[in-house]
N, C-alpha and C positions, 0 to 999 in steps of 0.2 A: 437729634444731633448731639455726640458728647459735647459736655462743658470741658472738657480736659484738653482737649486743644488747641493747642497756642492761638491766640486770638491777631487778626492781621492789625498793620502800626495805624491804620484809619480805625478800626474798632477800637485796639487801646485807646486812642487820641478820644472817641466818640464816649468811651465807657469815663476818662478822666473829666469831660466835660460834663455830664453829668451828672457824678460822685460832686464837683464844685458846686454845680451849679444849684444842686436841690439843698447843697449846705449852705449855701447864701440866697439862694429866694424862697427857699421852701416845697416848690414842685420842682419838676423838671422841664428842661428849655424847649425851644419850638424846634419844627422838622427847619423851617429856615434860621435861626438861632444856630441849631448844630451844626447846618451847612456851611454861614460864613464863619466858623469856628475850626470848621476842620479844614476846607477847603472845595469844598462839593457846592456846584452852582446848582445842581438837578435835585430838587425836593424828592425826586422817585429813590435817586440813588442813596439820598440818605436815609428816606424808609425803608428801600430793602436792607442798607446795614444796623439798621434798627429794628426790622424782623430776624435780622440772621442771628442778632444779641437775643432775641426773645425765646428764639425755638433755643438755642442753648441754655436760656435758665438765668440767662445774667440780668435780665429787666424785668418787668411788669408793663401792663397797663390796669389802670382803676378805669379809665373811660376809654373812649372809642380814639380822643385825641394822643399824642404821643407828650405831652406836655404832663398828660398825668401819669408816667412812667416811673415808675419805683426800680430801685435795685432791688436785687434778691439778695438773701443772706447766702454765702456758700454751702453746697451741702457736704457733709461730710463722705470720705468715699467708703463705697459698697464695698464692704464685705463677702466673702463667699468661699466655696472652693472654682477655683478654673478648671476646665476642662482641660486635659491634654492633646 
């Protein structure tokens, strides 16, 4: 999935909660944590918007749970020629 585009206003919301979050407890918050945060009663809906962040490059996990979810650093963009 590109990282380049525009992320919808539930992932912005999902991605500022967990930039705060890991700078004030030190990991990142739970799948229910993020839900009553954004607004999401369904623990599924918030791990698939927490898969859709991951296949784009914007999180991590260190374990199996989403609690130990890191940001990525951005990457800088590809270089090349384009094809016409």
């Amino acid at each position: 999935m590109r990282r380049d585009r525009a992320l919808s206003v539930r992932q912005e919301a999902i991605m500022r909660l967990i930039r705060s979050w890991i700078t004030e407890h030190g990991e990142g918050p739970t799948i229910r944590q993020i839900g009553a945060s954004v607004g999401l009663s369904s623990t599924s809906s918030v791990a698939y918007q927490l898969s859709q962040l991951e296949k784009r490059g914007l999180i991590s996990r260190t374990g199996r749970g989403w609690s130990s979810c890191q940001l990525e650093p951005p990457k800088p963009p590809r270089r090349g020629l384009r094809s016409r």
